[in-house]
N, CA, C and O of each residue as an XYZ file, in Angstrom:
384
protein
N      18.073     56.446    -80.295
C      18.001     57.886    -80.404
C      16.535     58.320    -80.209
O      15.917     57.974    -81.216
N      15.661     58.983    -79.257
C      14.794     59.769    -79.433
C      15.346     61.278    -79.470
O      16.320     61.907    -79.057
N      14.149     61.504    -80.213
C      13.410     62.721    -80.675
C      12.704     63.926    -79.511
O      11.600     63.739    -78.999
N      13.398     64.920    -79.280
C      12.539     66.080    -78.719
C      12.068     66.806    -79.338
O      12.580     67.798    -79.856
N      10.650     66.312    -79.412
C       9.490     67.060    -80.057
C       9.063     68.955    -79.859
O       8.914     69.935    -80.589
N       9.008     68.608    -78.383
C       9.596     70.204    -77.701
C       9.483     71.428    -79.095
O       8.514     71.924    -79.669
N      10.851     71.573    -79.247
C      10.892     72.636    -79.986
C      10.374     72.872    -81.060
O      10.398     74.077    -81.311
N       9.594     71.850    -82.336
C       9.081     71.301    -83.289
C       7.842     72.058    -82.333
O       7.727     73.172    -82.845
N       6.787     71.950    -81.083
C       6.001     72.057    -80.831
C       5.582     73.714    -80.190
O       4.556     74.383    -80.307
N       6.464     73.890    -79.715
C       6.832     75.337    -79.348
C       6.684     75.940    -80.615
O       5.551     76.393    -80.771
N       7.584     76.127    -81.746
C       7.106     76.662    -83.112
C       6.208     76.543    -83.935
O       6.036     77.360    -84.839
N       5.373     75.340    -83.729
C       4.278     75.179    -84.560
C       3.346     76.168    -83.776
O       2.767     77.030    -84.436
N       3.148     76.110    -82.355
C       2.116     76.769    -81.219
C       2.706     78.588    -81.305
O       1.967     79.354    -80.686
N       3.663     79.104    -81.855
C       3.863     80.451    -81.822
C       3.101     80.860    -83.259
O       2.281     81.757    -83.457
N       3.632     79.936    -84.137
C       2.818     80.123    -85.720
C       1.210     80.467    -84.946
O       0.554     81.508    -84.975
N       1.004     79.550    -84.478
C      -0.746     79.151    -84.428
C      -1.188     80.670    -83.484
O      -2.260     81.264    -83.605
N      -0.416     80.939    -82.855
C      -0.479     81.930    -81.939
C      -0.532     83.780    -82.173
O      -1.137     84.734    -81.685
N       0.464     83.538    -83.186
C       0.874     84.835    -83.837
C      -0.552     85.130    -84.966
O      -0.916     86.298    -85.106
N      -1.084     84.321    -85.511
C      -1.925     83.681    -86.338
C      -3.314     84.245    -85.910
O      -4.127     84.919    -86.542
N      -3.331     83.742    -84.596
C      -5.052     84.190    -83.898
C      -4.458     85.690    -83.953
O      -4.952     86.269    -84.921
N      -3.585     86.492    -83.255
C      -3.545     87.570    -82.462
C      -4.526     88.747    -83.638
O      -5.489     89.485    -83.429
N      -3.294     88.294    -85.505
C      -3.959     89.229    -86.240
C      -5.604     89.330    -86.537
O      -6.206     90.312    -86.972
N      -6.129     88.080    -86.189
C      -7.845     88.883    -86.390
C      -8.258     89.462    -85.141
O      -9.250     90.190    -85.172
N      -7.682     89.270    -84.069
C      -8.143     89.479    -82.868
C      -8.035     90.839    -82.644
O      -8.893     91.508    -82.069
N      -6.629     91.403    -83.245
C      -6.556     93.336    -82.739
C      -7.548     93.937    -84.081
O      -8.109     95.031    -84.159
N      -7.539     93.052    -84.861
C      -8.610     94.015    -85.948
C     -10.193     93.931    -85.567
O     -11.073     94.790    -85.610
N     -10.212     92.598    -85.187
C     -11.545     92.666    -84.672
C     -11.871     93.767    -83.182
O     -12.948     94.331    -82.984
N     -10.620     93.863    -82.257
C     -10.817     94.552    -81.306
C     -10.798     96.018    -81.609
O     -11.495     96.701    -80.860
N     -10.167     96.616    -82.518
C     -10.323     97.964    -83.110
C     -11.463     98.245    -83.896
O     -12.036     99.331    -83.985
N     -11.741     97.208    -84.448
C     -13.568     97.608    -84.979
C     -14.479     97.822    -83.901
O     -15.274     98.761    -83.900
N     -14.369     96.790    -82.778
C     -15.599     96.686    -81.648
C     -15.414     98.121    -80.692
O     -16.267     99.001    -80.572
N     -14.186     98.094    -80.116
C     -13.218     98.826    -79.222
C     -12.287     99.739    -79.216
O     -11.809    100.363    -78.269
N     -12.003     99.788    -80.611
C     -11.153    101.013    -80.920
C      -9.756    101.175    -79.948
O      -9.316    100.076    -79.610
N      -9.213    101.993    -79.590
C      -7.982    101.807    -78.239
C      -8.009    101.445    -76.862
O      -7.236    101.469    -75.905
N      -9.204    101.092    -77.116
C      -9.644    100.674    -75.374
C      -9.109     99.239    -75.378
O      -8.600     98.697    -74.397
N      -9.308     98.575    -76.812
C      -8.429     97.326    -76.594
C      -7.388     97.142    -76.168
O      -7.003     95.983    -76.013
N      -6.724     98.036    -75.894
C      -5.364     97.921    -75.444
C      -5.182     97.870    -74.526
O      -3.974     97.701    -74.359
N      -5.919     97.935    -73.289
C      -6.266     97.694    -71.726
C      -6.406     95.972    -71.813
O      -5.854     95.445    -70.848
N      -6.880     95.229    -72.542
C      -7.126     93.912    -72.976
C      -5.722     93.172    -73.207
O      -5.302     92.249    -72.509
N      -5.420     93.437    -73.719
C      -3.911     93.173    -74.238
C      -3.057     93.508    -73.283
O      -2.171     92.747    -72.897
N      -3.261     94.717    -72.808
C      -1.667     94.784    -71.697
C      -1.821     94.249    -70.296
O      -0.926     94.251    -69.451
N      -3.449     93.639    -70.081
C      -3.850     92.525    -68.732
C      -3.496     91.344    -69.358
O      -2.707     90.636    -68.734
N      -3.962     90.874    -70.656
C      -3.376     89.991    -70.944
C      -1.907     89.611    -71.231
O      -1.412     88.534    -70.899
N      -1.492     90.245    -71.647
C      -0.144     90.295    -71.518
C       0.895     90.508    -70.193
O       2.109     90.416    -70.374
N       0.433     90.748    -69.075
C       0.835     90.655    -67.676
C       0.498     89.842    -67.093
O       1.232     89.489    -66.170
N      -0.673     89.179    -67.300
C      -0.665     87.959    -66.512
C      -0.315     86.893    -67.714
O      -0.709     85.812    -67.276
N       0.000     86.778    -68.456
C       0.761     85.731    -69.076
C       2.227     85.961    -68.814
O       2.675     84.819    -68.917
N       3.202     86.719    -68.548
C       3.985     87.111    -68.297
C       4.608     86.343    -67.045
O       5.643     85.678    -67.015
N       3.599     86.641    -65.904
C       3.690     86.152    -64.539
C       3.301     84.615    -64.720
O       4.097     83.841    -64.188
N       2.174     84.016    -65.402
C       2.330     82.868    -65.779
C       3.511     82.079    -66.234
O       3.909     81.010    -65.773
N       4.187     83.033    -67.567
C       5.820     82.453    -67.539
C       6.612     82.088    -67.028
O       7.346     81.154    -67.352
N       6.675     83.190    -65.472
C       7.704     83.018    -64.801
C       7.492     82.332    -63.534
O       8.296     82.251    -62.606
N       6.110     81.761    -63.614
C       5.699     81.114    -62.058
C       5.643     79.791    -62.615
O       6.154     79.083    -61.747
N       5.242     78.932    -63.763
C       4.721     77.840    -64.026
C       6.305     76.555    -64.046
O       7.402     76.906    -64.480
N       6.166     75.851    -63.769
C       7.162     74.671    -63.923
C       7.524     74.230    -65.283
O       8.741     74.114    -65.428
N       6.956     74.007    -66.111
C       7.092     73.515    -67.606
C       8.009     74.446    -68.375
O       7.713     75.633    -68.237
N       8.868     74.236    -69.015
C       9.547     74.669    -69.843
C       8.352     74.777    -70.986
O       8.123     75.938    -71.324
N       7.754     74.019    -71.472
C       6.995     73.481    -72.419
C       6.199     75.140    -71.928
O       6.482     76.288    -72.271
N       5.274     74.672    -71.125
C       4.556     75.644    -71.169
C       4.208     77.385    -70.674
O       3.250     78.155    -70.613
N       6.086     77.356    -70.315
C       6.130     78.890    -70.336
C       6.710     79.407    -71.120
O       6.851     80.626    -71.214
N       7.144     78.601    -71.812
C       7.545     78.979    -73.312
C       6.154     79.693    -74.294
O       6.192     80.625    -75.098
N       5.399     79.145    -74.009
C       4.189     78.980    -74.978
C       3.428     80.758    -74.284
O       2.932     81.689    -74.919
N       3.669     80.574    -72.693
C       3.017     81.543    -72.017
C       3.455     82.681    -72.573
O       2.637     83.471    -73.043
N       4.764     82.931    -72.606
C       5.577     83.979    -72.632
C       5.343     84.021    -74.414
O       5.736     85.140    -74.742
N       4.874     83.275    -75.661
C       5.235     83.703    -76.591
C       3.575     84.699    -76.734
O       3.326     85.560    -77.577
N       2.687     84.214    -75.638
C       1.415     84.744    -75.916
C       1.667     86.214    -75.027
O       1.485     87.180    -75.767
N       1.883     86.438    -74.215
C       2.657     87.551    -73.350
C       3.035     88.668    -74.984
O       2.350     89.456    -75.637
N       4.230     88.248    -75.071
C       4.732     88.962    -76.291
C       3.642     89.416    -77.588
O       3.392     90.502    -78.111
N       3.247     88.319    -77.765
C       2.164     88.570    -78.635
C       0.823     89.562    -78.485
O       0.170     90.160    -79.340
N       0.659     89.456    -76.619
C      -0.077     90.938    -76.704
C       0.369     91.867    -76.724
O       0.113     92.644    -77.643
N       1.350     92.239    -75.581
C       2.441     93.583    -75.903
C       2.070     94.084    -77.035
O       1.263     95.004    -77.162
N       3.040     93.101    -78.531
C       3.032     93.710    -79.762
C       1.515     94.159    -80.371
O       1.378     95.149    -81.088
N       0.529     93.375    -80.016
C      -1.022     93.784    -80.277
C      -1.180     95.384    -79.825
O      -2.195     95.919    -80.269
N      -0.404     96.129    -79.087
C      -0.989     97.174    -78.698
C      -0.146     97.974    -79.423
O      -0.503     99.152    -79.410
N       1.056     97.698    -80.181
C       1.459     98.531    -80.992
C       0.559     98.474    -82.220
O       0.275     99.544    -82.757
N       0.053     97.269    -82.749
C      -0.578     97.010    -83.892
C      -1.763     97.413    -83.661
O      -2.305     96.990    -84.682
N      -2.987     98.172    -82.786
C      -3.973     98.584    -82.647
C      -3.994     99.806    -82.825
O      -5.128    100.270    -82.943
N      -2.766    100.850    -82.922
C      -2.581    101.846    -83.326
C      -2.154    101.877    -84.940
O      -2.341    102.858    -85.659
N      -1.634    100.807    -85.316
C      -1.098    100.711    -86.845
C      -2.476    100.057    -87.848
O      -2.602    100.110    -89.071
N      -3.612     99.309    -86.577
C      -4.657     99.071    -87.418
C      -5.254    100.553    -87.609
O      -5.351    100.899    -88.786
N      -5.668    101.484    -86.640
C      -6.289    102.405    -86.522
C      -5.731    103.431    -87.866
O      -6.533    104.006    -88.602
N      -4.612    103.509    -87.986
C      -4.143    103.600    -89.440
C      -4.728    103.463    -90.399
O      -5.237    104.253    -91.193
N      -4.632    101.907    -90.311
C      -5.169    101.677    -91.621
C      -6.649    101.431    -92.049
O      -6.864    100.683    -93.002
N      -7.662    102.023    -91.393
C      -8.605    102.181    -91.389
C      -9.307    103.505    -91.524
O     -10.471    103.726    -91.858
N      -7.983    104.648    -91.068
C      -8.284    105.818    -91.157
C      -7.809    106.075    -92.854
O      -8.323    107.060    -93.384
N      -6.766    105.148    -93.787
C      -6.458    105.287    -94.866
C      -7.771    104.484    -95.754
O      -7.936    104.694    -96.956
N      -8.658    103.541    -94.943
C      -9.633    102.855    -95.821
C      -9.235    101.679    -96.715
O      -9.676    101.311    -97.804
N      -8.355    101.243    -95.997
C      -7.685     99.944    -96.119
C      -8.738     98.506    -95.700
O      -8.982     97.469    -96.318
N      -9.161     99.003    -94.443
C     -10.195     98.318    -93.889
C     -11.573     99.495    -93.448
O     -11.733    100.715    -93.466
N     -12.500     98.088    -93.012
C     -13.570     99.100    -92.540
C     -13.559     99.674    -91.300
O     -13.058     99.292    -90.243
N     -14.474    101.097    -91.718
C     -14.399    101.842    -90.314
C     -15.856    101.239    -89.603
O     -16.813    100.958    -90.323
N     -15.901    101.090    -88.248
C     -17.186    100.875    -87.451
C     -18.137    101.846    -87.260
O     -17.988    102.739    -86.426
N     -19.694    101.683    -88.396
C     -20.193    103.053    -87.865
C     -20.669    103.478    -86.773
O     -20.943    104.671    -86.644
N     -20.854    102.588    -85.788
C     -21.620    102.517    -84.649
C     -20.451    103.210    -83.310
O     -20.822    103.398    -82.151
N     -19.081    103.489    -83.807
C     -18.316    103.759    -82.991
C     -18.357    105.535    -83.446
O     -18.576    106.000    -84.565
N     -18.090    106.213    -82.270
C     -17.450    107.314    -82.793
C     -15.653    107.364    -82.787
O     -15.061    108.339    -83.250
């Protein structure tokens, strides 16, 4: 009997993935405010097209969970902006 590691690896790499995204839109709304979201929706299109062009199951799986993961970053750059306007987090003074 072997073992396909595969899916065991695919879920550990979406954890790890989902994981970076949240410091990444907070950090990009401190630096960048909504302009990050031009960042995210290139990134998220060409990972997309990466998904659907690459051979690996393995690794368009992985493409496509980072794809998704920006998408949703650009809803969450408006829900950080939120919560920064409530003082949840800090505001950037250097930004207007």
């Amino acid at each position: 009997m072997s073992l396909n590691w595969e899916g065991l690896l695919i879920g550990a790499s979406t954890f790890l993935i989902i994981g970076l995204f949240h410091p990444l839109v907070i950090k990009g709304e401190y630096y960048f405010g909504l302009k990050v979201n031009w960042a995210f929706a290139l990134g998220g299109i060409a990972a997309s097209i990466g998904a659907l062009v690459i051979d690996s199951l393995f690794w368009s799986a992985i493409l496509a969970v980072v794809a998704f993961s920006c998408f949703w970053s650009i809803k969450e750059v408006y829900d950080q902006q939120e919560r920064v306007r409530k003082g949840w987090f800090p505001r950037n003074p250097r930004r207007k």
